[in-house]
C-alpha positions, 0 to 999 in steps of 0.5 A: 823723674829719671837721672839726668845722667841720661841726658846729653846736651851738644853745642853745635855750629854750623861754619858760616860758608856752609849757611850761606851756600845752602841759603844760596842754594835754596834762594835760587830754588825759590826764585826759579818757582817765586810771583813777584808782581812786575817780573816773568815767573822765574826772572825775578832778580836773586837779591830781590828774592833773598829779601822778600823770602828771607824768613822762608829761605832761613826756615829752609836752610836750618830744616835741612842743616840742622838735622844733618848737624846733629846726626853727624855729631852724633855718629862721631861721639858714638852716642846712641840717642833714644829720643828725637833730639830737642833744639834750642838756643839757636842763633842765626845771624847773616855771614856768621855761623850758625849756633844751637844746642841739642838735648835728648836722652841716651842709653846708659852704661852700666855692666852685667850682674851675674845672671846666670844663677838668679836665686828665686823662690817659687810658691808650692802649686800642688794640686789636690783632690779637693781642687778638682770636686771644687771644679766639679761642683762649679760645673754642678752649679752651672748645670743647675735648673731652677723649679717655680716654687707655690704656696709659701713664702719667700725664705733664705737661698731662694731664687727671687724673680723681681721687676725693679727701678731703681732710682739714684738720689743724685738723679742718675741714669734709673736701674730697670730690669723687667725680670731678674733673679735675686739670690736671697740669703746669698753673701753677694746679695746687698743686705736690704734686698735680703731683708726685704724679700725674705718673707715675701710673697708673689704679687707683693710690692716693695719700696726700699734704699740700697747704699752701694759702697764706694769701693763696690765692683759696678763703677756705675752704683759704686758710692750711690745710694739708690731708692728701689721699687720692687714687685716679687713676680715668682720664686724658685729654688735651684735643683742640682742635677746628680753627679754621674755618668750621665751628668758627665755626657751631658755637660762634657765630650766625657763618657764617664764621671771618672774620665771627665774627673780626669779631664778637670786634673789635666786642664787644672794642671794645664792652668796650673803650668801657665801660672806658674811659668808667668810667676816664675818670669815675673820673679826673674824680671824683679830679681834682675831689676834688684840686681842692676842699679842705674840710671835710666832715660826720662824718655823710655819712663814717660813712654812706658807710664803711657802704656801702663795707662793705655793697660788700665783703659783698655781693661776697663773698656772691655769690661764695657766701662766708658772711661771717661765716665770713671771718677778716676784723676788720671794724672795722679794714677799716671804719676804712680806708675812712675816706680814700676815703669823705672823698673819696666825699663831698666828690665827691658834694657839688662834683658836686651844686653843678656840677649846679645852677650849669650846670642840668643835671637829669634829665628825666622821659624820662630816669627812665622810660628808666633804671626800663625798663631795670632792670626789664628786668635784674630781670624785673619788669614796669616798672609792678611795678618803678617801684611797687616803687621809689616804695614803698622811697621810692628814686625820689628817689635814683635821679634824685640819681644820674642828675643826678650821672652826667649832670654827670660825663658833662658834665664828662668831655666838657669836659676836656682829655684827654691819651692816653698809653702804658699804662703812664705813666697817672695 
């Protein structure tokens, strides 16, 4: 785990005169509220309501003085704890005073590398003519329409439409669709239906095994084999609308095929310049982690292998996957985000101090652009959303993250960047 460097543990007393004028204190308290059977509320004598609620009034008494305790050690030795101080070892005796330890862990102390020419190389992001009629075919196929075919059987590239149930051995949840397309021949087509349905005709039945592999993309078929019955209901073949002006007005605000051309360029270019602004961050944040070399607090690990985690579920959830439904050991995927979360932290606190040696903050323009702009995504109005924001107490952390993008966008246009061919980019 994380360098125990990070941890402090303080052995604290608190004088025994303090204990016992607090216990006094909120022994009087109690008595003024206390029922004891045989006496008035509140006539009770003090000495027969300091034995009565004595577990209650040392309770009381150590909620109160203990954290004070370790705030004011705290402040003294000028320690900056980022996690709730643990205590233990307590002892508490009448008349004495009373002893504890307190462990959590601190920032550590380390000092800046030179950041202020990271060296990075950047992979050549060129864009070609071809990328564009790639784009332009996608669009085609897209566009396509699909024509019922008669007479003839089954052959490679045609669109099959099927009605299947499909059976899983282990006696799963059944596959039933009542009419889908199949795509014969195609390379993302599972081998048995290509072999089945070649050579087919409308109104045959077929009844044969799929084995999903483990590493296949659908959780719910991955690793299963599945026993299929299947009824050929049409065939149809994918006609491809020609490439012209009027393919151009019709599948886009273009009036021209040149003029939607050049709209594929400038949004690939658009594309093209995100991608290469979040690599180029991406290179900066592992250049400063390879720079800076210390300790960092078990806390802040723990803390960012949960969100890792938290990444990893969301992902799944939204691509309509139950993840307790995953055949996933969540601990061991937990433990391998150990390296990488180190990593994530150590970033965050080298970024924070480059932040205040080169005082770069977020202004409050700056904050109200970014809540205009999520609340644009969100369809909240922004006073509704900047409400909402200041109620989960999350206005602080998104200015933490808007001053540490800014300083990564800083130190990005600081570096000293070398382009080279795709393929050789570290």
């Amino acid at each position: 785990m994380a360098d125990a460097s990070c941890r402090r543990e303080l052995e604290l007393e608190i004088p025994a005169e303090e204990v016992s004028k607090a216990a006094e204190k909120v022994a009087k308290e109690f008595a003024k509220m206390a029922r004891v059977p045989g006496f008035r509320p509140g006539k009770a004598p003090i000495s027969l309501i300091k034995r009565r609620f004595a577990e209650d009034i040392k309770s009381e008494v150590l909620q109160n003085l203990v954290p004070e305790t370790v705030e004011k050690a705290v402040a003294e030795q000028k320690l900056s704890p980022v996690s709730q101080p643990q205590v233990d070892k307590l002892e508490f005796k009448e008349g004495e005073p009373v002893k504890f330890r307190a462990s959590f862990d601190v920032l550590p102390e380390f000092t800046l590398a030179n950041y202020k020419r990271l060296e990075i190389e950047m992979p050549e992001m060129g864009l070609t003519d071809e990328d564009v009629t790639k784009a332009l075919t996608e669009m085609q196929q897209r566009a396509a329409a699909f024509t019922p075919v008669e007479g003839r059987a089954v052959q490679n590239d045609d669109f099959v439409q099927v009605k299947l149930n499909g059976k899983p051995e282990d006696g799963g949840e059944p596959l039933r669709a009542e009419s889908v397309l199949c795509h014969v021949g195609a390379e993302e087509t599972m081998e048995p239906f290509n072999e089945n349905l070649r050579g087919a005709n409308i109104g045959d039945h077929k009844d044969f095994d799929v084995n999903y592999p483990a590493d296949y993309p659908d959780p719910k078929l991955a690793g299963k084999l599945l026993h299929y019955s299947v009824d050929v209901l049409g065939i149809k073949t994918k006609q491809l609308p020609e490439l012209n002006d009027e393919f151009a007005k019709d599948v886009s605000e273009a009036t021209s095929l040149d003029e939607l051309k050049t709209k594929i360029r400038e949004s690939l270019e658009h594309e093209r310049d995100h991608r290469q602004k979040d690599l180029q961050r991406e290179k900066v944040i592992g250049e400063l982690v390879k720079l800076h070399d210390f300790p960092v607090p078990e806390t802040l690990v723990e803390h960012q292998m949960d969100v890792r985690l938290e990444r990893v579920v969301r992902s799944l959830a939204q691509q309509g996957v139950d993840p307790r439904q995953v055949n996933v050991d969540w601990a061991s995927l937990r433990h391998r985000q150990e390296e990488r979360a180190k990593d994530d932290v150590k970033a965050e606190l080298v970024i924070d101090r480059i932040a205040t040696e080169e005082k770069i903050e977020v202004t409050d323009e700056e904050l109200d652009h970014e809540i205009g702009h999520m609340a644009g995504h969100s369809g909240e109005s922004t006073e509704a959303f900047r409400a909402r924001l200041t109620k989960q107490g999350a206005l602080d952390r998104m200015k933490a993250k808007l001053r540490s993008d800014k300083t990564i966008d800083w130190l990005a246009q600081n570096a000293s960047v070398k382009t080279v061919a795709a393929a050789s980019a570290k």
